[in-house]
BALOBA-1460 file (C-alpha; in Angstrom, 3 decimals):
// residues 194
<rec num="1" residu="x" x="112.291" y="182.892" z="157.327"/>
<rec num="2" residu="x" x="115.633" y="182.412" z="156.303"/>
<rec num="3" residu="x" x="117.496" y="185.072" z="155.103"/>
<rec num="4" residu="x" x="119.403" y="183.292" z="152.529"/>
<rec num="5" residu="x" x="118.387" y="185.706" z="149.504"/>
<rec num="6" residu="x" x="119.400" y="188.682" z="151.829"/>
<rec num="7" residu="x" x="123.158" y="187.369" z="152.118"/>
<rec num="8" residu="x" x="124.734" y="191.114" z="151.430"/>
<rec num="9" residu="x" x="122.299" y="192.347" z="154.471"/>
<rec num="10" residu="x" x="124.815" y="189.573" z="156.810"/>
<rec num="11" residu="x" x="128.051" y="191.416" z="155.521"/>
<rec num="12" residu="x" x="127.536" y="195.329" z="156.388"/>
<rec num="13" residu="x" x="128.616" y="196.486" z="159.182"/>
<rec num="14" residu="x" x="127.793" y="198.765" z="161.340"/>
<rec num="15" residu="x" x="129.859" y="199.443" z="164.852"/>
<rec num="16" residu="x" x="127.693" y="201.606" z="166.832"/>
<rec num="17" residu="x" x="128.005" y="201.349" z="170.852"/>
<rec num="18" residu="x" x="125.553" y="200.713" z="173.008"/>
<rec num="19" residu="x" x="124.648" y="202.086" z="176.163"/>
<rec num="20" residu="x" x="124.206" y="199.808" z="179.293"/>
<rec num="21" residu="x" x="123.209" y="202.207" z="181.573"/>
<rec num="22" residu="x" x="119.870" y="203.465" z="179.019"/>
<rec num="23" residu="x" x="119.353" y="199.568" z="178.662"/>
<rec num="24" residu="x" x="119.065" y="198.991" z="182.126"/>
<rec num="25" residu="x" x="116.775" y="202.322" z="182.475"/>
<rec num="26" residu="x" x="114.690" y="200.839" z="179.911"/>
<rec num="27" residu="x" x="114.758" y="197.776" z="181.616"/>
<rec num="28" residu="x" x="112.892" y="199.372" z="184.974"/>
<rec num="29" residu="x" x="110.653" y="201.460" z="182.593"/>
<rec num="30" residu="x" x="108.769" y="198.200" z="181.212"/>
<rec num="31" residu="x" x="106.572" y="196.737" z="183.573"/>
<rec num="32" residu="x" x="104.060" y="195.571" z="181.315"/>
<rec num="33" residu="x" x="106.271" y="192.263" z="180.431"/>
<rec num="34" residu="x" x="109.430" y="190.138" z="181.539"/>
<rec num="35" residu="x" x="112.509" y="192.315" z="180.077"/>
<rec num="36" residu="x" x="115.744" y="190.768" z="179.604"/>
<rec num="37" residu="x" x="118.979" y="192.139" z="178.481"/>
<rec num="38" residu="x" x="121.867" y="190.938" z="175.877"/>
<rec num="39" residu="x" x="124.808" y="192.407" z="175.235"/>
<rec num="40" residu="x" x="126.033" y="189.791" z="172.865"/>
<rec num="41" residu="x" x="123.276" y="190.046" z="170.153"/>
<rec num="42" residu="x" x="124.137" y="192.556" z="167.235"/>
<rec num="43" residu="x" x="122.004" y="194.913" z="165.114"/>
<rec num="44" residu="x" x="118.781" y="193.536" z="163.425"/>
<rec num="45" residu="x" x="118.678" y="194.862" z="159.843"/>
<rec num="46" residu="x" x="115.254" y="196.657" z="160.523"/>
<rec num="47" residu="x" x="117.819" y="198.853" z="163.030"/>
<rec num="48" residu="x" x="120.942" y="199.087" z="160.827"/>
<rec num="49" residu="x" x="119.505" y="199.869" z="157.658"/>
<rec num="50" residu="x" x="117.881" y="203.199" z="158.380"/>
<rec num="51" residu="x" x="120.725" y="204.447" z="161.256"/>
<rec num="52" residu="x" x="123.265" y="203.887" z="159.561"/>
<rec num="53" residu="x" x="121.807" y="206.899" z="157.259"/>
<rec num="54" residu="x" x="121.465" y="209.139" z="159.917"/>
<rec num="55" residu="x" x="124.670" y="208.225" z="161.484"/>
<rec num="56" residu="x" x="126.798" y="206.629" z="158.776"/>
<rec num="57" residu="x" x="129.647" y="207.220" z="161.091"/>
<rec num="58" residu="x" x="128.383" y="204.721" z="163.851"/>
<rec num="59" residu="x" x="129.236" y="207.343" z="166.500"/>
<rec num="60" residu="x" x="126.035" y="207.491" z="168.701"/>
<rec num="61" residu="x" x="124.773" y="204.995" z="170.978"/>
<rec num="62" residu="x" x="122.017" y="202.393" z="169.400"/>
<rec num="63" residu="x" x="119.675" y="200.307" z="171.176"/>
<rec num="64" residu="x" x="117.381" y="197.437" z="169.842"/>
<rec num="65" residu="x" x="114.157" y="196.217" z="171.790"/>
<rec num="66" residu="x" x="113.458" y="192.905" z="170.425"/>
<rec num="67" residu="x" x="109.604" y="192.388" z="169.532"/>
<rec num="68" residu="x" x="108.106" y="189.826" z="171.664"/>
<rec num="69" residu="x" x="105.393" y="188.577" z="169.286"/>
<rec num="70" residu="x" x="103.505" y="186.439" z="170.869"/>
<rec num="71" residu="x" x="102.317" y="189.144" z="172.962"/>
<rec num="72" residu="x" x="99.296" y="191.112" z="171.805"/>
<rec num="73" residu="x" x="99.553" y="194.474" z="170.157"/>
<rec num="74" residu="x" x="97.850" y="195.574" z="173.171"/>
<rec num="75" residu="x" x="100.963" y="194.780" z="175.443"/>
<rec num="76" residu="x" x="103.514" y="196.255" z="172.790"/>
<rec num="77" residu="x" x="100.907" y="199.570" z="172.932"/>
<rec num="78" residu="x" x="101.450" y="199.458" z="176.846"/>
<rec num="79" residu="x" x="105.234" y="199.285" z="176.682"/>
<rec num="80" residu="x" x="105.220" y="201.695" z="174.341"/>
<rec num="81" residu="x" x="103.443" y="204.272" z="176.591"/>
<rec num="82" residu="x" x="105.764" y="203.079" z="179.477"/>
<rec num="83" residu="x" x="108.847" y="203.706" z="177.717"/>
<rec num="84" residu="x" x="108.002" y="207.449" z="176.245"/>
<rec num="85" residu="x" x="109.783" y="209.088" z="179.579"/>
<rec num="86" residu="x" x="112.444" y="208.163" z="176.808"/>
<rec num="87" residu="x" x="111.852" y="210.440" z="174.429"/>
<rec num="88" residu="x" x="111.441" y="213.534" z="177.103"/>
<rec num="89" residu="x" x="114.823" y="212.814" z="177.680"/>
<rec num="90" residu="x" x="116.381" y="213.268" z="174.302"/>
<rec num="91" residu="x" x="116.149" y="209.548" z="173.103"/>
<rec num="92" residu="x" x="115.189" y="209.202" z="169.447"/>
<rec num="93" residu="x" x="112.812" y="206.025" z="169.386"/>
<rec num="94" residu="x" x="112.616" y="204.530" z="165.736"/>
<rec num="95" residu="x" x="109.856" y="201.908" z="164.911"/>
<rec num="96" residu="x" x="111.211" y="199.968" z="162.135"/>
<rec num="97" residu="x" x="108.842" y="197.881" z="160.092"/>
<rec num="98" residu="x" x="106.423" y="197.841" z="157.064"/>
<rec num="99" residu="x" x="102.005" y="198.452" z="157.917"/>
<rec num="100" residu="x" x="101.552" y="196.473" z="154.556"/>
<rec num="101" residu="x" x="104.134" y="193.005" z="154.619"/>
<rec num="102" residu="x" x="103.269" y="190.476" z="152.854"/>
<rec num="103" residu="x" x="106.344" y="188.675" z="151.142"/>
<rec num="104" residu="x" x="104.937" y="185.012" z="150.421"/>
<rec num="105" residu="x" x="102.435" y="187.627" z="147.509"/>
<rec num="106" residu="x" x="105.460" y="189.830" z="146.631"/>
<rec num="107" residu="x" x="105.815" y="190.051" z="142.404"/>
<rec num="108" residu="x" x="109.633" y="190.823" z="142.045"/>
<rec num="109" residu="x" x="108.598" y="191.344" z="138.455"/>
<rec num="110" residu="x" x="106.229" y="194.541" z="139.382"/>
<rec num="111" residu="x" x="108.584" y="195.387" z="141.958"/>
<rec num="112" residu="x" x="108.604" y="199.049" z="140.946"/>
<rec num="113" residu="x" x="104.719" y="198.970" z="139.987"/>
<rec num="114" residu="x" x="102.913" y="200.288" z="142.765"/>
<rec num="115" residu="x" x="100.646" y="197.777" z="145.121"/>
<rec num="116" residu="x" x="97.814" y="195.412" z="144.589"/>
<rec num="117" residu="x" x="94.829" y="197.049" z="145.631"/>
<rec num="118" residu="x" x="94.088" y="195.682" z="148.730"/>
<rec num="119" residu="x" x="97.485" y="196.690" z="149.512"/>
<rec num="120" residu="x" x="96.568" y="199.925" z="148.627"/>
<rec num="121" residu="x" x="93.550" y="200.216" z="150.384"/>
<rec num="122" residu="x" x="94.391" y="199.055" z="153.765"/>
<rec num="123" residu="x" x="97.711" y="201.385" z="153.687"/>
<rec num="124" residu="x" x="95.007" y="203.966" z="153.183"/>
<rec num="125" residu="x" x="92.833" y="202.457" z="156.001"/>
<rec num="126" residu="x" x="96.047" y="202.668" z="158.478"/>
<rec num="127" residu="x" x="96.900" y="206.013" z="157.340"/>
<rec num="128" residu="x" x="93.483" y="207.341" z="158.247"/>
<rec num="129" residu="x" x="93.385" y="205.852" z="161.572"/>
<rec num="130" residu="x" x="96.702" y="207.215" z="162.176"/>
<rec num="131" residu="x" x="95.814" y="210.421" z="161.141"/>
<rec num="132" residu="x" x="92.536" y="210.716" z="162.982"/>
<rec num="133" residu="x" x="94.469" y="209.177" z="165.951"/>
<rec num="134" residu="x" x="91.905" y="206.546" z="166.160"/>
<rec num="135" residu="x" x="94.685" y="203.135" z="167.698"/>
<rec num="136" residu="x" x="92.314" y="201.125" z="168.695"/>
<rec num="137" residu="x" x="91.829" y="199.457" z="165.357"/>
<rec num="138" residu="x" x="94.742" y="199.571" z="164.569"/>
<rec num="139" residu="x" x="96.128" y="197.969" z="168.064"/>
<rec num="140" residu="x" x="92.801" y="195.324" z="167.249"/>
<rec num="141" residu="x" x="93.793" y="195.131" z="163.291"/>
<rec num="142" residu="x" x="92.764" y="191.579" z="163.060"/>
<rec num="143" residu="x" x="89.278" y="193.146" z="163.438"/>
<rec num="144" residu="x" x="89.648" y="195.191" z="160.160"/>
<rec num="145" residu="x" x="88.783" y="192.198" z="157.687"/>
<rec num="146" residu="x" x="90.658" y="189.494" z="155.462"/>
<rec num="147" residu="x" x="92.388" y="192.627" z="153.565"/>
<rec num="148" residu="x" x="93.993" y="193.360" z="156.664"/>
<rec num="149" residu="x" x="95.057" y="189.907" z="157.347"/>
<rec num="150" residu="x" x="97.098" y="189.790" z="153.955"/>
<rec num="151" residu="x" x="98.964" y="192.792" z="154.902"/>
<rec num="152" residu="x" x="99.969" y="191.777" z="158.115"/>
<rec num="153" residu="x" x="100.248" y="187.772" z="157.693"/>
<rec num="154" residu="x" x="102.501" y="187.795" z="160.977"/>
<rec num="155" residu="x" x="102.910" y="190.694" z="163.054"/>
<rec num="156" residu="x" x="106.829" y="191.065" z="163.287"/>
<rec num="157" residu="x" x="106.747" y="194.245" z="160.724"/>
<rec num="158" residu="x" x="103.686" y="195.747" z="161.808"/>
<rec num="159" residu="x" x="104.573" y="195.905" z="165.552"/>
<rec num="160" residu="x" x="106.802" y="198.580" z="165.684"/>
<rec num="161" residu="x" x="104.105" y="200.831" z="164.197"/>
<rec num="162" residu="x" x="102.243" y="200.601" z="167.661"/>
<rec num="163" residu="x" x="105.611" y="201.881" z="169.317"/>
<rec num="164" residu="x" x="105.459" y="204.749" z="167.055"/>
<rec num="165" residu="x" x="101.684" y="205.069" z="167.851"/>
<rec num="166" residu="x" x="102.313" y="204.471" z="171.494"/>
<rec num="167" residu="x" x="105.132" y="206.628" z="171.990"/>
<rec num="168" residu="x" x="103.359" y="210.045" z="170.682"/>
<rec num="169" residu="x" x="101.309" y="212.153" z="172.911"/>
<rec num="170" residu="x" x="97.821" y="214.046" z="172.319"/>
<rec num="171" residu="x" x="99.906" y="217.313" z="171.172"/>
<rec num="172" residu="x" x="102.192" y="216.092" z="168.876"/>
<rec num="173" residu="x" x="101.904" y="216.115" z="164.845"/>
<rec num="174" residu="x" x="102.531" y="213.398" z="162.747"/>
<rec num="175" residu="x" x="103.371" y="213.542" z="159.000"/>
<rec num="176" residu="x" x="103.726" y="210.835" z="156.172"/>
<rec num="177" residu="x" x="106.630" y="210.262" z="153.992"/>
<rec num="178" residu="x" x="107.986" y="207.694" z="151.568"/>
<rec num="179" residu="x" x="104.034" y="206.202" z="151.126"/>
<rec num="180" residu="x" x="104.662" y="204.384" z="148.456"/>
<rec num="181" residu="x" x="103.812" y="200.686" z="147.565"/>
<rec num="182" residu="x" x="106.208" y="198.360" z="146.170"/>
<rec num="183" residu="x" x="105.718" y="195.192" z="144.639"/>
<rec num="184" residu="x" x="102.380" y="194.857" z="144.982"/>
<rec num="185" residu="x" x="102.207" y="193.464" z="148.953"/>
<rec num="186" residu="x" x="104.925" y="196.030" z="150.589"/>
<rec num="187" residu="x" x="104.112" y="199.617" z="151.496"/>
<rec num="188" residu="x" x="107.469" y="201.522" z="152.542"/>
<rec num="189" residu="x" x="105.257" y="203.991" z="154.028"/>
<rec num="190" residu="x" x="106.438" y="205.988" z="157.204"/>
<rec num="191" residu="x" x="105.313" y="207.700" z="160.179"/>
<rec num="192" residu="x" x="107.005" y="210.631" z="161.764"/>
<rec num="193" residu="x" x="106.109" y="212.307" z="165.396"/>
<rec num="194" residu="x" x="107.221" y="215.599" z="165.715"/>
């Protein structure tokens, strides 16, 4: 998709260093696919956009791992699970994405309105599954029916909520926040591991 109707997203910036060393640690870490590294490539928007509240002064180091997705949401649970050594060292991992996505159904006229209901009903789906820390369904979401399908019509925003998934252990909590649905086929919904 081109991000033509996003042009204000192309003029923010955001100057946070990265770290070379971490990259190449993260680059030993993954086994379970081909890693490469580039230090030209800048901030995706899914990265900027919610650092750049945390951080707003740009002065901690920020990483992006670039979604591979034509790898299964199997592999991207495996990495995930490879790369939590991470977060026992102090690394804040953010999963960036949306569990309900579907912009080819968005109604910019209900944009404030809440979600269709099957958009409604599978964000409830995920969040039970999260909560009852069943993945596998979620890792095998094609499975879960033609609902599920509409809200994830490509998996690009729905990927990084297997990192999340991934990265948390068996004796961690996890909490909801901002689940809300916005015109009608995006949930802004988010997970947090504590």
């Amino acid at each position: 998709m081109i991000l033509v109707a996003f042009q204000a997203l192309f003029d923010v910036q955001y100057p946070a260093p990265g770290d070379t060393k971490l990259a190449k640690e993260i680059s030993t870490l993954i086994q379970s696919a081909p890693v490469g590294m580039d230090h030209d490539w800048g901030l995706d928007h899914g990265t900027w956009t919610i650092v750049r509240h945390m951080y707003p002064d740009a002065n901690i180091p920020v990483l992006q791992l670039s979604i591979d997705y034509t790898k299964s949401p199997a592999t991207h649970y495996e990495i995930a699970k490879e790369i939590y050594a991470l977060r026992k060292k102090g690394v804040l991992v953010i999963g960036s994405g949306n569990m309900v996505h579907n912009l080819r159904m968005i109604s910019w006229e209900m944009i404030n309105c809440g979600g269709y209901d099957w958009a409604n009903e599978m964000n409830d789906k995920f969040k039970n599954l999260i909560a009852n820390g069943d993945h596998k369904p979620l890792i095998n979401y094609r499975n879960l029916g033609s609902d599920a399908m509409l809200a994830i019509p490509t998996p690009e925003h729905y990927l990084p909520l297997i990192y999340t998934l991934g990265l948390k252990n068996d004796e961690e909590e996890l909490s909801f926040f901002n689940d809300k649905a916005i015109g009608g086929s995006l949930t802004m919904t988010s997970v947090l591991v504590v």
